[in-house]
C-alpha positions, 0 to 999 in steps of 0.5 A: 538484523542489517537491512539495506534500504533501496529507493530513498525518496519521500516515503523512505525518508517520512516513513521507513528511515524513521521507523527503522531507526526507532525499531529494536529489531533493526539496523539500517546498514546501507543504501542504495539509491541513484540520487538520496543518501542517509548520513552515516550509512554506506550508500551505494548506487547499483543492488548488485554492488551493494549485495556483492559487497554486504553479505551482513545484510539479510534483509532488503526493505524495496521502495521503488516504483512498483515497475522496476520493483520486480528485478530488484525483488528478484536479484535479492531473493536469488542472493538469499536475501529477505524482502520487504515490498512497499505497496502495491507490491508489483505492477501486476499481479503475475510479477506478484505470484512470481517472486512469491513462488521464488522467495520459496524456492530460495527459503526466504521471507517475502512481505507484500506490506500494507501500510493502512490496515496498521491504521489505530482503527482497522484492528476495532473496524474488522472485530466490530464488523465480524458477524454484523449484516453489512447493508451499505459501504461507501468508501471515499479516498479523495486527495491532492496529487500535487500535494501527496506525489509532487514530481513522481511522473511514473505515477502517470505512466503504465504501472504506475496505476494513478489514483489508484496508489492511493486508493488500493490503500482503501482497498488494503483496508476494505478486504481485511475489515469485511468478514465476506469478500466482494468483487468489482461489479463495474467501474469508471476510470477517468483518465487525462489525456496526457496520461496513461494512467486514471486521475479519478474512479467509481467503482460499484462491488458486487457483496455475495449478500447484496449490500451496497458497496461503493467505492470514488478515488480523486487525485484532484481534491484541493482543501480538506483531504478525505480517506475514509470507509463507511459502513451501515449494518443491521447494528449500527454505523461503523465510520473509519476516517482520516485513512484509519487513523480515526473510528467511530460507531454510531457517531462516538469516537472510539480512537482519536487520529494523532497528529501524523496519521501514519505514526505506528504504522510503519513501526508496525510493519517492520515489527511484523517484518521481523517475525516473519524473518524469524520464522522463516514465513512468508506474507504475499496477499494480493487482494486489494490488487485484484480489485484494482486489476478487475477495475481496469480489466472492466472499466469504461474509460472517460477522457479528461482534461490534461493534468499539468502539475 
């Protein structure tokens, strides 16, 4: 199938453009972006223009900022196209359930993609945790936002969520793994105060049978990066890390994180992408962006020092 490619900055040249072009199921047939440009494939600067001009095209794959991911999202739904939502799959939740109702009332497919729970390990970490008795998960996603997001000011401005970007990939895997659900119980954001956006979290969520859940986003982590979701039960410790890529129980490593920690990830997305185009279903969940909706709705907010990149 032609997909069009919209938005082509770091994570569509690393990720998306790669996996495309090594997938049987897909033909990268145009772009549109106001700066990139892929060669050999016709490139175009405005959406419209290039649905007008590419009727071949069924599907749109979006990578846009989560702001203006809305109208783009739409305009293509409303021209019977296909979506594909980098994460988060919009700025707020409302935006979320909107194009949801309208990719149904068009007869389209809608992907709401979360890259980190097509991690090697969280497929093993959800079947491992099914019918133990969770007491304790803590889950660490620290890194450097210099190094992961050189540039990206929208990060910082509202909708862009700050160091939640990261962290709802945690999230993304935490509400999948965990056989019951839990909810934001209280939280911290740390926010520059040149910025609208927070740079550091804690959160505490509540577990309908009491274990412990905690959670600490950093943008500000220089050195070694952490992604990683530790888990005790009643049979043992579960610990995913390098953002999934690595499990390990009781201290035995069961997978090994390859040399690039998203690798098949991506692949895994657009291979799912294509089956739910070909049956005409629709894959919209929104929990990880709950979690962070409820952190900002209660969380106390701390200003910090000014982040200057």
């Amino acid at each position: 199938m032609k997909i069009a490619l919209m938005g082509i900055g770091k994570i569509a040249v690393d990720q998306h453009i790669p996996a495309i072009n090594t997938s049987p199921d897909w033909d990268l047939a145009a772009t549109v972006s106001r700066h990139g440009k892929v060669e050999e494939v016709e490139a175009f600067t405005d959406l419209e223009k290039m649905l007008a001009a590419r009727s071949d095209v069924r599907v749109v794959s979006l990578c846009l900022p989560p702001v203006p991911r809305f109208a783009a999202a739409t305009a293509a739904i409303q021209a019977g196209r296909h979506v594909m939502l980098e994460k988060p799959p919009g700025a707020t939740l409302s935006k979320c359930y909107a194009l949801e109702a309208l990719a149904r009332k068009h007869r389209v497919s809608l992907f709401a993609t979360w890259h980190s729970r097509e991690a090697a390990g969280v497929a093993e970490a959800k079947a491992w945790l099914a019918g133990k008795t969770l007491r304790k998960m803590t889950i660490t996603w620290k890194e450097d936002v210099r190094r992961w997001h050189p540039g990206q000011d929208w990060i910082w401005q509202p909708g862009g969520l700050g160091v939640f970007d990261p962290g709802i990939n945690a999230l993304s895997i935490v509400t999948d793994i965990l056989p019951d659900p839990i909810h934001v119980a209280r939280a911290v954001l740390e926010v520059p105060e040149n910025c609208q956006t927070p740079i550091a979290a804690s959160i505490e969520f509540a577990h309908p049978h009491g274990a412990e859940v905690h959670a600490d986003f950093d943008f500000r982590k220089t050195g070694e990066q952490i992604w990683s979701i530790t888990a005790e039960t009643d049979q043992g410790t579960l610990v995913l890390s390098e953002g999934g890529a690595q499990l390990s129980i009781d201290g035995t490593k069961r997978l090994s994180a390859t040399e690039q920690t998203l690798t098949g990830e991506y692949p895994r997305l657009y291979a799912r992408m294509a089956k739910l185009v070909s049956h005409g279903d629709i894959d919209v969940d929104v929990a990880p962006m709950r979690h962070v909706a409820d952190a900002f709705t209660l969380g106390q907010r701390i200003m910090v020092d000014a982040f200057v990149e």
